[in-house]
C-alpha positions in Angstrom: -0.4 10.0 -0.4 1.6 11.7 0.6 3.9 8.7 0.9 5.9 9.0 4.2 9.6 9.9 5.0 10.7 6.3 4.3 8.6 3.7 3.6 9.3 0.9 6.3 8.3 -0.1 10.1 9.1 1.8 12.8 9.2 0.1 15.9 11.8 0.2 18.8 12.5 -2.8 21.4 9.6 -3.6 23.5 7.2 -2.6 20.8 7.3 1.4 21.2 7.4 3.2 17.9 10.3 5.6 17.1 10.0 9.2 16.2 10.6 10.3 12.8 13.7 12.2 12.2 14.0 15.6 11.1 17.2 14.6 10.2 18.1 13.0 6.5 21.3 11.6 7.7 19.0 8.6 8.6 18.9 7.8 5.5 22.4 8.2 4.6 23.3 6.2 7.5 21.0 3.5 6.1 22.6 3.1 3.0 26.2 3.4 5.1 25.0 0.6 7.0 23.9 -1.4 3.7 27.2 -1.1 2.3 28.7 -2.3 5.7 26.5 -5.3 5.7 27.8 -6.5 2.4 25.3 -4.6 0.5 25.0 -1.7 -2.0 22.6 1.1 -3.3 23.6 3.2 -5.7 20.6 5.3 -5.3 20.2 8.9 -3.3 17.4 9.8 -1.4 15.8 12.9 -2.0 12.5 15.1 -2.2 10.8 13.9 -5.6 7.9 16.0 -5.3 7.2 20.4 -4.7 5.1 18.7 -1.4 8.7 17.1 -0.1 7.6 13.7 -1.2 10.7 11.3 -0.1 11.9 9.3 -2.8 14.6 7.1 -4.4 17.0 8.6 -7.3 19.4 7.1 -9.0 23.0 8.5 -8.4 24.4 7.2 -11.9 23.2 7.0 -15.0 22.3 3.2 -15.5 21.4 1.3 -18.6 18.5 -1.5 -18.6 19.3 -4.5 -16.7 22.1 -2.7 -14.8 21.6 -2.9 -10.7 20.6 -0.4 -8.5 20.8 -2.0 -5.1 21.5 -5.5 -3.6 19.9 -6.9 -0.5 22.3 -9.3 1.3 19.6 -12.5 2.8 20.7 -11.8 6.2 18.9 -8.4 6.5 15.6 -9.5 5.1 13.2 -8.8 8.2 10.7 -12.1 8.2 7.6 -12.0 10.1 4.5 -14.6 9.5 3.2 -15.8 6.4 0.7 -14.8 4.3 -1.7 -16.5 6.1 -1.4 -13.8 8.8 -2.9 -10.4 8.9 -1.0 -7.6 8.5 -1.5 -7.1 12.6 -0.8 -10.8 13.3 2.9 -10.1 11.2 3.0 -6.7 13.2 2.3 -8.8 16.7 5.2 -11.3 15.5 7.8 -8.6 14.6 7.3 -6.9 17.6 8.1 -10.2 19.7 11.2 -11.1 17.6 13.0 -7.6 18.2 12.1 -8.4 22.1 13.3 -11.6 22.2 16.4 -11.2 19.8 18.3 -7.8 21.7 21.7 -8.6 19.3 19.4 -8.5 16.0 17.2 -5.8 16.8 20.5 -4.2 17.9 22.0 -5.1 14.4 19.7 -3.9 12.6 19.1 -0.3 14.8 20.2 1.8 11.5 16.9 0.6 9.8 15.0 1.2 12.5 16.3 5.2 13.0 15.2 6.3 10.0 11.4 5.1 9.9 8.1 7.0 9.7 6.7 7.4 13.4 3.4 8.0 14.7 3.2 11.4 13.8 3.8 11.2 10.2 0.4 11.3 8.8 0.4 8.0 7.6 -3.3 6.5 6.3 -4.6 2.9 6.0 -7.1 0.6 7.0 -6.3 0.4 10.4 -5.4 3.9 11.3 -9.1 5.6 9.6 -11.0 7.7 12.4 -14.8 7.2 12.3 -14.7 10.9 10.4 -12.6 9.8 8.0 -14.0 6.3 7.2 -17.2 8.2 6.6 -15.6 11.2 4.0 -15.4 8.3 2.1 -18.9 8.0 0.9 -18.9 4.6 0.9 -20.8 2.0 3.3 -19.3 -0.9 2.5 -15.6 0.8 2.2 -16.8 1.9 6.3 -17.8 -1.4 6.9 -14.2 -3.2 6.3 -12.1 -0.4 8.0 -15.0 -1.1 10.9 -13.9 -5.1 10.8 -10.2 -4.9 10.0 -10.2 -2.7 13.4 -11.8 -5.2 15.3 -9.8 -7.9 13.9 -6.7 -5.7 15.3 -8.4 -5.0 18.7 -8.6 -9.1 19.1 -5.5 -9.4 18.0 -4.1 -6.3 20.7 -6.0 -8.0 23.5 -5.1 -11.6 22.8 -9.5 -11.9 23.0 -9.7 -14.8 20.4 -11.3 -18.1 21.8 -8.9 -21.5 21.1 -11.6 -22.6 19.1 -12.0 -20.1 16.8 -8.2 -19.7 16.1 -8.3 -23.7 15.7 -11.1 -23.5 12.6 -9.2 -20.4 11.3 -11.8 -17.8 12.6 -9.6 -15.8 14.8 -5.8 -14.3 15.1 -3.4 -17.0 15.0 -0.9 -14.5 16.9 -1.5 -11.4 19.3 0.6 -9.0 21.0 -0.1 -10.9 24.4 1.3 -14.0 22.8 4.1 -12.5 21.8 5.1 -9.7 24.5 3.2 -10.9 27.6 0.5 -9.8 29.5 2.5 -6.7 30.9 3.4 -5.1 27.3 3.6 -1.7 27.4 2.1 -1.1 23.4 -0.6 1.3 23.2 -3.1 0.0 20.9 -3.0 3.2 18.8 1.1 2.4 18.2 0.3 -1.3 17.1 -2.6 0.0 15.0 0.4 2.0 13.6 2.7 -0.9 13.1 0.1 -2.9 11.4 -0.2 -0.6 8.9 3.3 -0.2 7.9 3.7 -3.8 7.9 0.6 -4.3 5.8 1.7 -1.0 3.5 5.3 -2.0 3.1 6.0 -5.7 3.4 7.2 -7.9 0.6 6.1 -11.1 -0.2 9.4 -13.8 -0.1 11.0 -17.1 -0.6 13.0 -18.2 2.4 14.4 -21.4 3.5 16.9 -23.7 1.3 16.4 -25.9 -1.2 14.2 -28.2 -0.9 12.4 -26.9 1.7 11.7 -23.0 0.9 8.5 -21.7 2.1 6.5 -18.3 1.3 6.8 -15.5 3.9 6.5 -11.8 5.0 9.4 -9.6 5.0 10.1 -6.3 5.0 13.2 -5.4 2.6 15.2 -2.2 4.5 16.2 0.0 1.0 14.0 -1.6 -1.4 11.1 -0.3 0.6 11.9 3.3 0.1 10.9 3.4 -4.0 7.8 4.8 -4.5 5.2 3.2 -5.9 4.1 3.8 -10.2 1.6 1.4 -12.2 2.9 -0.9 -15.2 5.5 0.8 -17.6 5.6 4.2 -15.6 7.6 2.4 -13.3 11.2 2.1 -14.0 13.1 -0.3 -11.7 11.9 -3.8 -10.4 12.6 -5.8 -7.0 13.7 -9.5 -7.4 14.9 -12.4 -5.3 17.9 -14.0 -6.1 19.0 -17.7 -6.0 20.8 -17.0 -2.6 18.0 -15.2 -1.2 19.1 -11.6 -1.7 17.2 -9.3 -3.2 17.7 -6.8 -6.3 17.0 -3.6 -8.0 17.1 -3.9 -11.4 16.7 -1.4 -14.3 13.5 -2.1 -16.6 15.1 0.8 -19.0 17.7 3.5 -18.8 18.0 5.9 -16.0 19.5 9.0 -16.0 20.9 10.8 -12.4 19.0 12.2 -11.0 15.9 10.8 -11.8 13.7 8.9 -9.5 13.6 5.2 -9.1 10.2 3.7 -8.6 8.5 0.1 -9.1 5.1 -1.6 -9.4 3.7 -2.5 -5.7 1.0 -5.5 -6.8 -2.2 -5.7 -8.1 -3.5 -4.1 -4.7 -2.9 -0.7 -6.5 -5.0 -1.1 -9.9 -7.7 -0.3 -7.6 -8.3 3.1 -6.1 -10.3 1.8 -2.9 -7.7 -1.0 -2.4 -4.9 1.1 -2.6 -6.0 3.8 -0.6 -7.1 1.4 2.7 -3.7 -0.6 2.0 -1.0 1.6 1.3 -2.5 4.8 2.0 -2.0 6.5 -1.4 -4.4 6.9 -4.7 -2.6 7.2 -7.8 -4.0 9.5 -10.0 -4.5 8.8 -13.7 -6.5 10.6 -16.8 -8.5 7.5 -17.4 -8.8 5.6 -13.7 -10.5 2.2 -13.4 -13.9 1.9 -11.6 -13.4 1.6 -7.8 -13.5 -2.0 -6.6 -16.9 -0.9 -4.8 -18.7 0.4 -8.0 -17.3 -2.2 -10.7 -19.5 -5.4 -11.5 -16.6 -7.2 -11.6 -15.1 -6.4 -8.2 -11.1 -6.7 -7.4 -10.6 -9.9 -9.5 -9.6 -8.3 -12.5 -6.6 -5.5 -13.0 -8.9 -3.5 -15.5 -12.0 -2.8 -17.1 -11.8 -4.6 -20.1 -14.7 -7.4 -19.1 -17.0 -4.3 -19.9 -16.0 -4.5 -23.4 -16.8 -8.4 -23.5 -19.6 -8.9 -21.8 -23.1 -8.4 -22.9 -24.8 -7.7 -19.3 -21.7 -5.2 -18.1 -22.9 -3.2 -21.7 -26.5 -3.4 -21.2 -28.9 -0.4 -19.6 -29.4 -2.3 -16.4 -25.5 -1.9 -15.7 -25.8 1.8 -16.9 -28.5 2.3 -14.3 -26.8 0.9 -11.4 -23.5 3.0 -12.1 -26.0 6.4 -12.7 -27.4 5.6 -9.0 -23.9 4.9 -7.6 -22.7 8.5 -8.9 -26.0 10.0 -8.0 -25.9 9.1 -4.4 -22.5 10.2 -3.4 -22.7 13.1 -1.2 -20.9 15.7 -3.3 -19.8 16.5 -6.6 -16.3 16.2 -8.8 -16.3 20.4 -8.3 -17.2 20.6 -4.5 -14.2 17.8 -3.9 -12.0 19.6 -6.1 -12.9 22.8 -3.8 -12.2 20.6 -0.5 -8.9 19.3 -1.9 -7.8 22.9 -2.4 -8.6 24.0 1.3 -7.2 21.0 2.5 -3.6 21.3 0.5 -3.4 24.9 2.3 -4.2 23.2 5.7 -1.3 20.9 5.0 -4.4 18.0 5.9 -2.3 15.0 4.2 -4.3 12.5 5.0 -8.0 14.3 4.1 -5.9 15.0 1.0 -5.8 11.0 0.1 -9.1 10.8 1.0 -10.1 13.4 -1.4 -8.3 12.3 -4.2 -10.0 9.0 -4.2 -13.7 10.6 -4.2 -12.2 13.0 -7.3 -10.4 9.7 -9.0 -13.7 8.1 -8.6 -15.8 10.4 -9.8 -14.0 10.7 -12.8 -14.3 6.7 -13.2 -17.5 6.8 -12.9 -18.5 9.3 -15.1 -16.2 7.9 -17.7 -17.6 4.6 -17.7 -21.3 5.9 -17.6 -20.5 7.8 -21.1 -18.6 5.1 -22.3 -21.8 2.9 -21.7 -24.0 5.3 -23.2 -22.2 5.7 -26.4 -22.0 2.1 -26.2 -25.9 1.9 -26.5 -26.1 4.2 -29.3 -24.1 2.6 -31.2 -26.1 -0.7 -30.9 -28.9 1.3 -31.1 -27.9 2.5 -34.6 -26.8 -0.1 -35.5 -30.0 -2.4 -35.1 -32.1 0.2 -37.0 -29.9 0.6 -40.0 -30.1 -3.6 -40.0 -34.2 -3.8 -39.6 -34.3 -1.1 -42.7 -32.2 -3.4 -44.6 
């Protein structure tokens, strides 16, 4: 994407979002407030791209292993578990900063500086019905269509005691949590289900013995951008005490931006797009989750290589009719992208770039399949002439 300003939640008391700032001394004030907090970051923030992508740089040169920034346990941010949907968490972190004025209050310098409703931002919950169907993809339509609904029930508080009981409805809503008389749009907790879903960490909390996986949102440590395997520089670790750290996978000069590995989410174009709202663009991109055989269960393509019927025609078929079907071409995207970077269109940017990234997947694969076929071709004549 298109990443926004900084990424984090941006929600004020009683559950109405906060503008974005113009301003950069929100971040500045963040890390100020770190520091205060018994904290450190020793990491500016900056634009890291010629579209004004905000991102983290480091301020000093650092060697591998050396820390960037630390995360004191008592300004972790924990929601529900991951158990919840991202709009259950939402509906949970919107109660807590009602209910808790003095820690919502505490933590107000994290809240300043976030991303609000005008900022373009793009995931599964925020997709119009024109932009869920640029996407060229029915079943892609289809989950955005029930993720919605799912966030709808959990708005409205609709979900029967039954169904919640045998796991087939929201275990939290918005009603729940703020009462009857909230005063949440539904568009500005579709937009604080996204950043919770986009930015939140998975995390250890409690004390030994009896720690217990959560949801949290890590002020700081959610503003590096996001880069696959060994581009990535810089990881994000718990500590024994419940902190968190930035540490240095290799050296860092000044200067240069600071970014991590997100999950497994990513390796997926169609994943990452509906979750974070971003497609990474790579040279040789994996098949979208939607086209490949093996679906999101594996972080690449190599089961393509090992597996007679992934190799075979019928598999080179099915991926010909998937490529064939799609609405336009590589060249007429590639045309739309243009227009759309000189309408300053972020979020039909995104959307673009994933049809172009898989495209190119597709394409690859397909010739990769073929050549594959050849090969086996040759290679069972030059055996029968023997």
């Amino acid at each position: 994407m298109a990443r926004v300003g900084i990424l984090s939640l941006g929600l004020l008391l009683a559950g109405q979002l906060a503008a974005q700032s113009e301003c950069s001394n929100d971040e500045d004030n963040l890390l100020s407030w770190l520091r205060a907090n018994g904290g450190y970051a020793h990491i500016h923030v900056e634009n890291v791209t010629v579209d004004a992508l905000r991102g983290v740089v480091a301020a000093t040169d650092v060697k591998e292993g050396d820390s960037l920034a630390l995360l004191p346990d008592d300004l972790i941010i924990e929601m529900g578990t991951q158990r919840h949907s991202s709009a259950e968490n939402a509906a949970v972190l919107l109660g807590k900063q009602t209910k808790d004025a003095q820690w919502h209050n505490r933590m107000s310098r994290y809240w300043d500086g976030l991303p609000g409703m005008n900022s373009g931002l793009l995931c599964r919950h925020l997709f119009t019905e024109h932009e869920a169907a640029m996407l060229q993809s029915e079943s892609m339509k289809e989950e955005i269509e029930q993720d919605q609904e799912h966030l709808r029930q959990v708005f409205h508080g609709t979900a029967k005691w039954w169904e919640t009981l045998l796991g087939l409805g929201p275990r939290a809503s918005l009603v729940k949590e703020l009462g009857v008389q909230h005063n949440v749009t539904l568009q500005a907790f579709a937009h604080a289900a996204c950043l919770v879903g986009a930015y939140a960490f998975a995390c250890q909390r409690g004390t030994w013995p009896f720690h217990y996986s959560a949801i949290c949102l890590l002020p700081v440590m959610d503003m590096l951008n996001h880069r696959a395997g060994n581009a990535s520089n810089a990881i994000v670790d718990q500590n024994k005490n419940g902190s968190y750290s930035c540490h240095a996978k290799r050296a860092i000069q000044a200067g240069e931006e600071v970014t991590q590995t997100y999950s497994q989410v990513t390796s997926r174009m169609d994943h990452s797009l509906l979750q974070y709202g971003f497609v990474e663009e790579h040279g040789e991109p994996l098949l979208a989750a939607v086209d490949s055989a093996t679906g999101f269960e594996h972080e690449d393509d190599s089961l393509y290589g090992k597996h007679a019927h992934l190799t075979g025609p019928e598999e080179l078929k099915r991926l010909q009719g998937i490529l064939e079907s799609l609405e336009t071409t590589e060249e007429q995207d590639r045309a739309l992208l243009t227009d759309a970077r000189r309408r300053g269109d972020g979020r039909e940017e995104d959307i673009l770039r994933f049809r172009i990234q898989r495209k190119v997947a597709l394409k690859q694969m397909i010739e990769r399949l073929q050549r594959g076929l050849v090969m086996r071709q040759a290679s069972s004549s030059a055996r029968q002439e023997l």
